[in-house]
N, C-alpha and C positions, 0 to 999 in steps of 0.2 A: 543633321540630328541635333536636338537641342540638348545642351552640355550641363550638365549638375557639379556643382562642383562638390568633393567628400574627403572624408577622411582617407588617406591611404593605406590606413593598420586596420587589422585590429580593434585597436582604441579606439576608435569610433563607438563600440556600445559603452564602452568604460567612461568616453566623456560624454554622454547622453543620460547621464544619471540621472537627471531631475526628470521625478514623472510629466512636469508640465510640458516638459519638449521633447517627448519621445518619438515626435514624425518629424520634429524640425530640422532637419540635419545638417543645414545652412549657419545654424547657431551656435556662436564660439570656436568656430573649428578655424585653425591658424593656418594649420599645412593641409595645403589642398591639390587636387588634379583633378582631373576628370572622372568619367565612366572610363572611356574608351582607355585612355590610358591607362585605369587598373584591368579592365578585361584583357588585356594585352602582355599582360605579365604574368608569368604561372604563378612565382611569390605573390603576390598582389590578390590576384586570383583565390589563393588555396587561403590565403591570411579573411579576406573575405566571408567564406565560409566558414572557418572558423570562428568569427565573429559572430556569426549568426547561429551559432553550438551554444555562448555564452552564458542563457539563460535558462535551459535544460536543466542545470543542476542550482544547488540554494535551491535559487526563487522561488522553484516549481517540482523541487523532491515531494517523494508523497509519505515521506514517513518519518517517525522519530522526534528526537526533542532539537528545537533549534528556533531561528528567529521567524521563517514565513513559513513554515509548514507543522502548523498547530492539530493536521488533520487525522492524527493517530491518536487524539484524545474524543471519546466520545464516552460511553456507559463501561470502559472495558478499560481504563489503563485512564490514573491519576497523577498529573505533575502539578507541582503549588504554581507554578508560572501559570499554567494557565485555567486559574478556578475562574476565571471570567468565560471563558467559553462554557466551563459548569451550568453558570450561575445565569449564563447569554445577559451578561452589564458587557460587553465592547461595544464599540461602536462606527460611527462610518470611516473613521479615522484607521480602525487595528488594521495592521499588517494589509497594508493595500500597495508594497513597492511591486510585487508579482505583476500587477496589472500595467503598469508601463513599461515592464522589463520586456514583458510578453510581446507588446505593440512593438518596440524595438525590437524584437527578433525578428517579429513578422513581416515588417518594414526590410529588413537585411536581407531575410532568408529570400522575399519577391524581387530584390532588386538584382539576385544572384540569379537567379532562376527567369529573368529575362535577358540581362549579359552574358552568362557563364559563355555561348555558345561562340563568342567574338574571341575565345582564348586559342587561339589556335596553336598555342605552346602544349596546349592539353591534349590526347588525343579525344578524338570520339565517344570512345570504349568511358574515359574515364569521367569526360564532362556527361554521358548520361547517368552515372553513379553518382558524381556530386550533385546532379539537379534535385535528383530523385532524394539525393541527403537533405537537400533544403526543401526538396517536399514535403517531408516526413516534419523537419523539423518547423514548418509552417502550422503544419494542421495537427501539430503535439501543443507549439503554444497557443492554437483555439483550443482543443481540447484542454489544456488548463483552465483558461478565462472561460468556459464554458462548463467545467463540472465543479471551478466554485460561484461565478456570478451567474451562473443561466445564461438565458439567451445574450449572448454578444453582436458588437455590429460586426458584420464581414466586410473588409476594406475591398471594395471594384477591383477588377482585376484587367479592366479594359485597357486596351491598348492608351487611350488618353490620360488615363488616370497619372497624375504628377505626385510620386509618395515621398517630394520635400516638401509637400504644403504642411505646414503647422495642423496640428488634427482639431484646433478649433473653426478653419478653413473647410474643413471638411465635414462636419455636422452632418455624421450616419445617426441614421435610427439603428432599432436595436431589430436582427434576422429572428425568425421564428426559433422553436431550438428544434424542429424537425428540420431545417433551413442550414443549421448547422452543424446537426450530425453528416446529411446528407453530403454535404460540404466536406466535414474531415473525412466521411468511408471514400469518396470520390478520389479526395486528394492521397489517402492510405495505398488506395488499388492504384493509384500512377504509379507512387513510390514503389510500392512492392513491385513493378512492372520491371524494373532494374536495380532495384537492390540485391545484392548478392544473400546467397544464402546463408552465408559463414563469415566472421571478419577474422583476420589474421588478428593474433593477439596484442599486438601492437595500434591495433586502432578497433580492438574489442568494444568500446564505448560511442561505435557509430552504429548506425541502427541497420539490420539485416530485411530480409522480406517478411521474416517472421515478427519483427517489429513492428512495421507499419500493418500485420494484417492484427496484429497482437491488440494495439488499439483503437484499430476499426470495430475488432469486436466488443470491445468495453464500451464503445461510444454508444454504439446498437445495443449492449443490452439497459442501458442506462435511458437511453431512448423508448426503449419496451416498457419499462419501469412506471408501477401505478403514477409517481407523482406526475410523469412525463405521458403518460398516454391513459386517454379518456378522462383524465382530471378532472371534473368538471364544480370542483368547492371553491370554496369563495375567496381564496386563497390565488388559484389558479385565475380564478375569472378578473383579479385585479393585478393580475401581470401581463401589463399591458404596452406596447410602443408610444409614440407619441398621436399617431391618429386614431388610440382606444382601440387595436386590433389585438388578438390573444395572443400569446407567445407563445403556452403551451396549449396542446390540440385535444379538447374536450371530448370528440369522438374514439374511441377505442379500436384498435387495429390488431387483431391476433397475429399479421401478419410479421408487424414488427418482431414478436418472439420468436419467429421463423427465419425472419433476417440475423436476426443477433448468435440463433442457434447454426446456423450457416456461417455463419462468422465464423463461430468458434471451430467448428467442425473444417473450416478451410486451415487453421492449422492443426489439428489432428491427423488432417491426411498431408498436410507437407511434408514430403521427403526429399532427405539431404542426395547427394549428387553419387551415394553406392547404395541408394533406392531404397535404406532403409527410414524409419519416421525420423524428420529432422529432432524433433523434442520428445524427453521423456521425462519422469519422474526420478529423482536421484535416489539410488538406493545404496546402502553400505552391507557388506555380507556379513555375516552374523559373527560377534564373538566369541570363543569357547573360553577364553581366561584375560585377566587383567591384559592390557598392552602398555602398561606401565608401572611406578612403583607409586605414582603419586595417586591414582585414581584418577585422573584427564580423560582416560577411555575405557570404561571399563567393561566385562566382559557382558555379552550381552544376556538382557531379562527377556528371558523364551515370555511370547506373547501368548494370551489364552487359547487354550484347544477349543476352536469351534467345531472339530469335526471339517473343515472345509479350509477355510483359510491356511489355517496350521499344520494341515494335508499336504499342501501344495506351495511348490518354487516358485521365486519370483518368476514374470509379474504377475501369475494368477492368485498367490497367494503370500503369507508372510514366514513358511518357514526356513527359509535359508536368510534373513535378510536378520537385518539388526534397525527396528522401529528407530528407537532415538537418534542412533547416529545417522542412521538416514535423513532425518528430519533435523536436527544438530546442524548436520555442514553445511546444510544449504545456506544457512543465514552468516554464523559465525566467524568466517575466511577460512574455514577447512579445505575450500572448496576455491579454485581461483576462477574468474568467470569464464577462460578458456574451459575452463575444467566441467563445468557445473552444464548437465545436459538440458536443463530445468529452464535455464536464464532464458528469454525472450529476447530481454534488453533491462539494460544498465547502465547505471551512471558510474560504476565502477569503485570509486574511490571514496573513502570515507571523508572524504570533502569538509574539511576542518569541523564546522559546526551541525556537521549532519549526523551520519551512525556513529562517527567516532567522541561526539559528543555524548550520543545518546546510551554510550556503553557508558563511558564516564558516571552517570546518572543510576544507569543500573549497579554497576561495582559498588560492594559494600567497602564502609569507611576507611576497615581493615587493609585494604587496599591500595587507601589512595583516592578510591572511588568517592560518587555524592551522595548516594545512596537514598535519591530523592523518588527514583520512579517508579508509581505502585502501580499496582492491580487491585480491581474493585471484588467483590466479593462476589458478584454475581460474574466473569470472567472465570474468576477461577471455580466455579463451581458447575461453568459450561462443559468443562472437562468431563470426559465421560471414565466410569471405573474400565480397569483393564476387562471386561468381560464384554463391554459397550452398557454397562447400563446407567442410570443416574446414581452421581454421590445418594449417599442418604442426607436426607435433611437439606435436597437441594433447592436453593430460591426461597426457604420457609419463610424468610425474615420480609419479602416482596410479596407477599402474600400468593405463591405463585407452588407454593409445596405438595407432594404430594399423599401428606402427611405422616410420610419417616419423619423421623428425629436426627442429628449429626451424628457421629460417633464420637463415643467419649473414649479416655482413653488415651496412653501413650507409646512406644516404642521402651521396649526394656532392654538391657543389656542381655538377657536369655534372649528373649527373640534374635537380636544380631547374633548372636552366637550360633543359633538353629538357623541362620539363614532366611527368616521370614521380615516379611515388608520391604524385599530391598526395591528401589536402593536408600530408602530413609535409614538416620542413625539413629544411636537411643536420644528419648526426649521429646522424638516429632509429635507431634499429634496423630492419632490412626486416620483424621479427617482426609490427609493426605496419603492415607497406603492406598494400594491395587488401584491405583490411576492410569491412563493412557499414556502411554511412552512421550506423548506430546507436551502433555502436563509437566514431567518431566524433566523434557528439552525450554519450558517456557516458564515454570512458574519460580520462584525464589521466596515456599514461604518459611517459616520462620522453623529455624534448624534446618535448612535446607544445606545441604556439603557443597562446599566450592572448590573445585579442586586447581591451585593454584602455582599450574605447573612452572611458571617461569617467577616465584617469590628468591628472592637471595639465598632464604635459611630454609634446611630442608624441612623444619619445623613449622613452618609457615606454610609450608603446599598443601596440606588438608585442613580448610579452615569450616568450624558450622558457625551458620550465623544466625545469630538471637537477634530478636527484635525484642523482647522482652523491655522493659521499663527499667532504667539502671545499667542496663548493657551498652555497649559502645556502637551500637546500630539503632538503638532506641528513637523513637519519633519525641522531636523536642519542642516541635512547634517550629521552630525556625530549620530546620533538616530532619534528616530519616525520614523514613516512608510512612506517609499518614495510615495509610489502612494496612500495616502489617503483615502485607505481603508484597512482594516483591516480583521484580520479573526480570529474569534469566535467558532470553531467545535474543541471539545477535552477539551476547558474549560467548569467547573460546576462552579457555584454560590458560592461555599465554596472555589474555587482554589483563595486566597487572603490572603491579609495580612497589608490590609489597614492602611496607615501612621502609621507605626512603625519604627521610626527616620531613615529613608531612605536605612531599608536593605531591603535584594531582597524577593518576596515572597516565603516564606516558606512552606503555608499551602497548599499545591499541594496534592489533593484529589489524593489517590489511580487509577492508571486505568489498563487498560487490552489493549495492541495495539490489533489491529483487522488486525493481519496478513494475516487469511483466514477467511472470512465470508460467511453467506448463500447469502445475496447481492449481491457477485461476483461471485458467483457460477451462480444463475440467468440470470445475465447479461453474461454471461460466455457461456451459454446453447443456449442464445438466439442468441447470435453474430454465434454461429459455423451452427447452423441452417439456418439462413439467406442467406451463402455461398454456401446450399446445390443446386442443380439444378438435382442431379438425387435423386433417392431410396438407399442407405445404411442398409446391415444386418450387425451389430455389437454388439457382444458379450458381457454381461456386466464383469466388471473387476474378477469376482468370477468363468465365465461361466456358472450362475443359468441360466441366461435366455438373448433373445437376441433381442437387440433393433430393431424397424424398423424406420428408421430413413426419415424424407423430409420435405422440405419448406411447410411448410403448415402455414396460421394467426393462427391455434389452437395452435401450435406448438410454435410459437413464442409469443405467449401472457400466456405463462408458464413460459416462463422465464422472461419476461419486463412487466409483468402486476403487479402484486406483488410489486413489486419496487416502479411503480408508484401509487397504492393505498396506499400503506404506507407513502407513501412523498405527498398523500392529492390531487393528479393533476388528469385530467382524461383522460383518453384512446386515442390513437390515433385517426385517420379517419382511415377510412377502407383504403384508396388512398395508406397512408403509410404502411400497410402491405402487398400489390397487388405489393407494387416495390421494390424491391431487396437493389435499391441502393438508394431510398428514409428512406429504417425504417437502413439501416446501417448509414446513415447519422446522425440519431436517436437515432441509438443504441451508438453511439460515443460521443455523445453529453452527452446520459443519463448515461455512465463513470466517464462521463470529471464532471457530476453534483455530483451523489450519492457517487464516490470513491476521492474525490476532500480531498489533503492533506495525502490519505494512501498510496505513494507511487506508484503510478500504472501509472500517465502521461507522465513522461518520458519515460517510456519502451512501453505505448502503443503507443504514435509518432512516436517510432522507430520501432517495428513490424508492423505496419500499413506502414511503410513508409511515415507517413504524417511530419513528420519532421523536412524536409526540407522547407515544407511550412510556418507549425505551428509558427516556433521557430524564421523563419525568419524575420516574423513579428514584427517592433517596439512595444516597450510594452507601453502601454498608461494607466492612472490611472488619480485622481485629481490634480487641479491647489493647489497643498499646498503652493504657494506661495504669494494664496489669504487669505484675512483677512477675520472674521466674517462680515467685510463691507461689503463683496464680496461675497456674498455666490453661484450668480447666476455664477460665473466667475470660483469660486472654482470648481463646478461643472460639468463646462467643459470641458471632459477630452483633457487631452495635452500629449504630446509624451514624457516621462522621457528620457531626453536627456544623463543622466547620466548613461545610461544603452545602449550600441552598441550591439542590438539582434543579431545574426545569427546562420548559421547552415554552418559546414561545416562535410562535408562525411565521414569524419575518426570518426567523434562521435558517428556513429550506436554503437559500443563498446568501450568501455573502453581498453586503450593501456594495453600492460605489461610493468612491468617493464624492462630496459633494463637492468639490475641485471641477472633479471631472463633468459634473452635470453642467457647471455652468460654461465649462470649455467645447462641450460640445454637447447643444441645444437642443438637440434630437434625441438626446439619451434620456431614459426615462430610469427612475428609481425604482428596484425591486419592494413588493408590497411591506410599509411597517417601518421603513427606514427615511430619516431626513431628505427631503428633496430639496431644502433649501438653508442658506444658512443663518 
């Protein structure tokens, strides 16, 4: 057997830092042995694998504020870091470490997943669990390099293939992106083949069967996705490999939405090992009075009497349940990921620059916090009022209204006193009363109550925060939130550190990112359905048994009915299940509401092909340049002139680097972006 010589830790990805040598692995490395020698060692062995976890988190998180994962800024939530993605001025250079971090996993994860089997210190039982870990973890780092550059090359996997050759050595073209979805669902369904269905809490952050079936199914329905199937503009027709052959597939396949709705629906029917559904929606039982002194949790706002919903106990309906907190824990650390029926899969930990930063951001000043990260106007006004219907005066200013006016108008100290508009205090705007419990659990706008259960002085745990012009949260140009309002999902009541001599907040409660949840699986099931127009038989991912798949309201109220019981709203009209392109209108909406901040609106603007519309769009928020004098004036949103929106076409994907085009000769440049230097 011909002998490689490698790192024996670990370290190995940690000294492989420089993208230029992320296949080289002969390069720099001082302490060396073998394969054989490390398959031979259970330490050696399990250090390995671990290795190849590495890049899972940072690199390749899908949400919040931080150095590589910019992708929870689209038309729906504004950070000044990154008005270049706004304004699309970056370039082939921004944030491109993700892409060799990736190749280095994949390089690790293959090389485990043809040795593991020579550890005979492991049993059986457990080297089919770790392959299947480095299965999964394979075809998550294509699925990165693939839902931001598009089609990727897929490294051979043939017995000859040597994966120390330097990957200029190697000069892949770039695989179809049917080529490599087909590729990750392939490699998903091995993985789930032996993955357990539960991990002890202790190694909670490795991936389950519901993991790998989790983003089998996102890959399909992304794969179904106008931009990805039948494309045939001109956009499409110049992403090309290097012998001018298409990458994405110009003829349309209904079938795909069949595969992706079969996806989904493979975990809807997983059940855990006492036969009941492995995943569910997290719900918190309703409250009848404060459960504390400081307001942290307060008692719960009974949701509107629809006659139906309001009828009925969880899960058919929402009156025993408490919307907010329901929707609250999930994100916040209420919830530990053992805990959280919801999680798929997790990277677990607030991973220094990842959610624990991005609370940072959201905490107002008052705190400790940056109080940099907004929400756009059109986000907050996706919220629907607590009855399900639209704010007044929603979208006016996008010329998209349906010609109500906002509300004028404030919160008086009588009203708090009668008990009306909770939970707003006096001062709010009426713009914000009778909103969805979601709204909420998400928005931070201005006088919104923070309740600041772990501040030193008891006087500090009920704090409202102004945005106002002159106030201590005011937008200055150089901090506070340019469009004056705020956003609140992902903070708890403990994430604080109130007036401790001006350092930053510290006490950042533990969380769990919510990389794949049951949530999206739902809305997931529901979207692929909707696109159905005939009958589909498709197989579920095991081959036990096999769907029959079509548009039907029964059908679609499995996947978007749940979502919206838990979020306290009520059911559509029957109008919007009878049209096709009325409940997608719906179902786009209720994304853009329930996944708001985990990453998911950028990329769905761009497989949807909305876009170019979306993005186009001036971003509008409050007058922060009105004083508490002003409150009616503040209120009126104006067009942040500091922010130049657009869209241009080259930004369906993420460029390569042009390092990398000329390190390997075969790679072709996504359309719009430098090929050369």
């Amino acid at each position: 057997m011909k002998k490689k010589n490698i790192l024996l830790s670990i370290c190995i990805a940690m000294a492989l830092g420089s993208c230029s040598d992320y296949l080289d692995v002969e390069k720099d490395l001082k302490d060396r042995m073998t394969l054989d020698e490390v398959f031979t060692s259970r330490d050696y062995t399990e250090q390995w694998l671990a290795g190849a976890y590495r890049y899972v988190w940072n690199y390749n998180a899908d949400m919040g504020y931080g150095g590589e994962w910019p992708f929870a800024f689209a038309d729906d939530i504004y950070h000044p870091t990154y008005k270049s993605f706004a304004e699309k001025s970056y370039g082939e250079s921004t944030y491109q470490t993700s892409y060799g971090y990736c190749y280095q996993g994949i390089r690790q994860a293959s090389v485990f997943i043809q040795n593991v089997d020579k550890c005979e210190a492991i049993t059986v039982e457990e080297r089919a669990d770790m392959k299947a870990q480095a299965r999964f973890i394979r075809a998550f780092y294509y699925w990165k390099l693939l839902q931001k550059y598009g089609p990727i090359p897929l490294i051979p996997e043939d017995a000859g293939q040597d994966y120390t050759k330097p990957y200029e050595e190697l000069y892949l073209p770039r695989n179809t992106y049917d080529e490599c979805v087909e590729y990750i669902s392939n490699e998903m369904v091995e993985a789930a083949r032996y993955l357990p269905l539960k991990r002890e809490t202790f190694n909670i952050a490795r991936p389950t069967k519901g993991a790998a079936l989790g983003y089998r199914a996102r890959a399909l329905l992304y794969a179904a996705s106008p931009l990805m199937n039948g494309n045939d503009d001109n956009y499409a027709a110049s992403l090309v490999d290097d012998k001018g052959n298409r990458l994405l597939n110009p003829v349309y396949d209904e079938e795909k939405w069949a595969k992706a709705a079969a996806a989904a629906r493979d975990i809807m029917e997983l059940k855990g090992d006492n036969g009941l559904p492995r995943y569910e929606l997290y719900h918190a039982a309703a409250r009848e009075k404060d459960a504390d002194e400081d307001g942290a949790y307060p008692a719960t706002i009974k949701p509107f009497d629809d006659g139906n919903f309001s009828t009925k106990n969880w899960p058919d309906g929402y009156a025993d349940i408490d919307p907010f907190e329901s929707y609250r824990s999930v994100f916040n650390g209420e919830l530990t990921a053992a805990e959280n029926p919801e999680l798929i899969f997790s990277r677990v930990t607030n991973q220094g620059s990842g959610i624990k930063q991005m609370v940072q951001e959201q905490l107002p000043k008052f705190t400790n916090g940056k109080n940099r990260l907004g929400m756009t106007q059109k986000q907050c006004d996706a919220y629907y009022m607590w009855n399900g219907e639209d704010c007044p005066g929603k979208d006016l200013e996008i010329g998209r209204g349906d010609g109500s006016s906002r509300k004028t108008g404030f919160v008086t100290a009588e009203d708090v006193e009668a008990g009306m508009y909770k939970p707003l205090r006096e001062g709010v705007s009426l713009q914000y009363a009778d909103r969805e419990p979601r709204f909420y659990a998400s928005v931070a706008f201005n006088g919104a109550y923070w309740a600041l259960a772990a501040a030193p002085q008891q006087s500090d745990r009920r704090y409202q925060c102004w945005y106002y012009l002159g106030t201590g949260e005011h937008y200055t140009g150089s901090g506070g939130i340019m469009t004056g309002i705020g956003m609140m999902k992902f903070v708890n009541p403990l994430d604080n550190d109130a007036k401790s001599d001006g350092q930053e907040a510290t006490s950042i409660r533990e969380k769990s990112d919510p990389a794949i949840r049951y949530g999206e699986i739902l809305l997931d099931y529901a979207e692929a359905i909707n696109e159905l127009q005939g009958t589909h038989q498709i197989a579920s991912w095991d081959g036990s048994t096999t769907y029959t798949l079509q548009r039907t309201t029964e059908e679609l109220k499995k996947g978007i009915q749940p979502v919206r019981i838990r979020a306290g709203i009520p059911d559509f009209d029957n109008s919007v299940y009878e049209s096709q392109v009325e409940f997608r209108k719906k179902l786009k909406r209720e994304r853009q509401i329930e996944l708001m901040g985990e990453g998911h609106r950028y990329f769905d603007l761009r497989r949807w092909k909305d876009a170019a519309e979306e993005e186009s769009l001036p971003m509008y928020g409050c007058n922060t340049k009105m004083t508490k004098e002003q409150p009616e004036a503040f209120h009126q949103p104006v067009r942040i002139s500091e922010v130049q929106t657009r869209f241009i076409e080259r930004s369906y994907f993420w460029p390569f680097h042009i390092d990398e085009l000329y390190r390997n000769r075969r790679l072709t440049q996504n359309p719009g972006w430098k090929s050369s230097k």
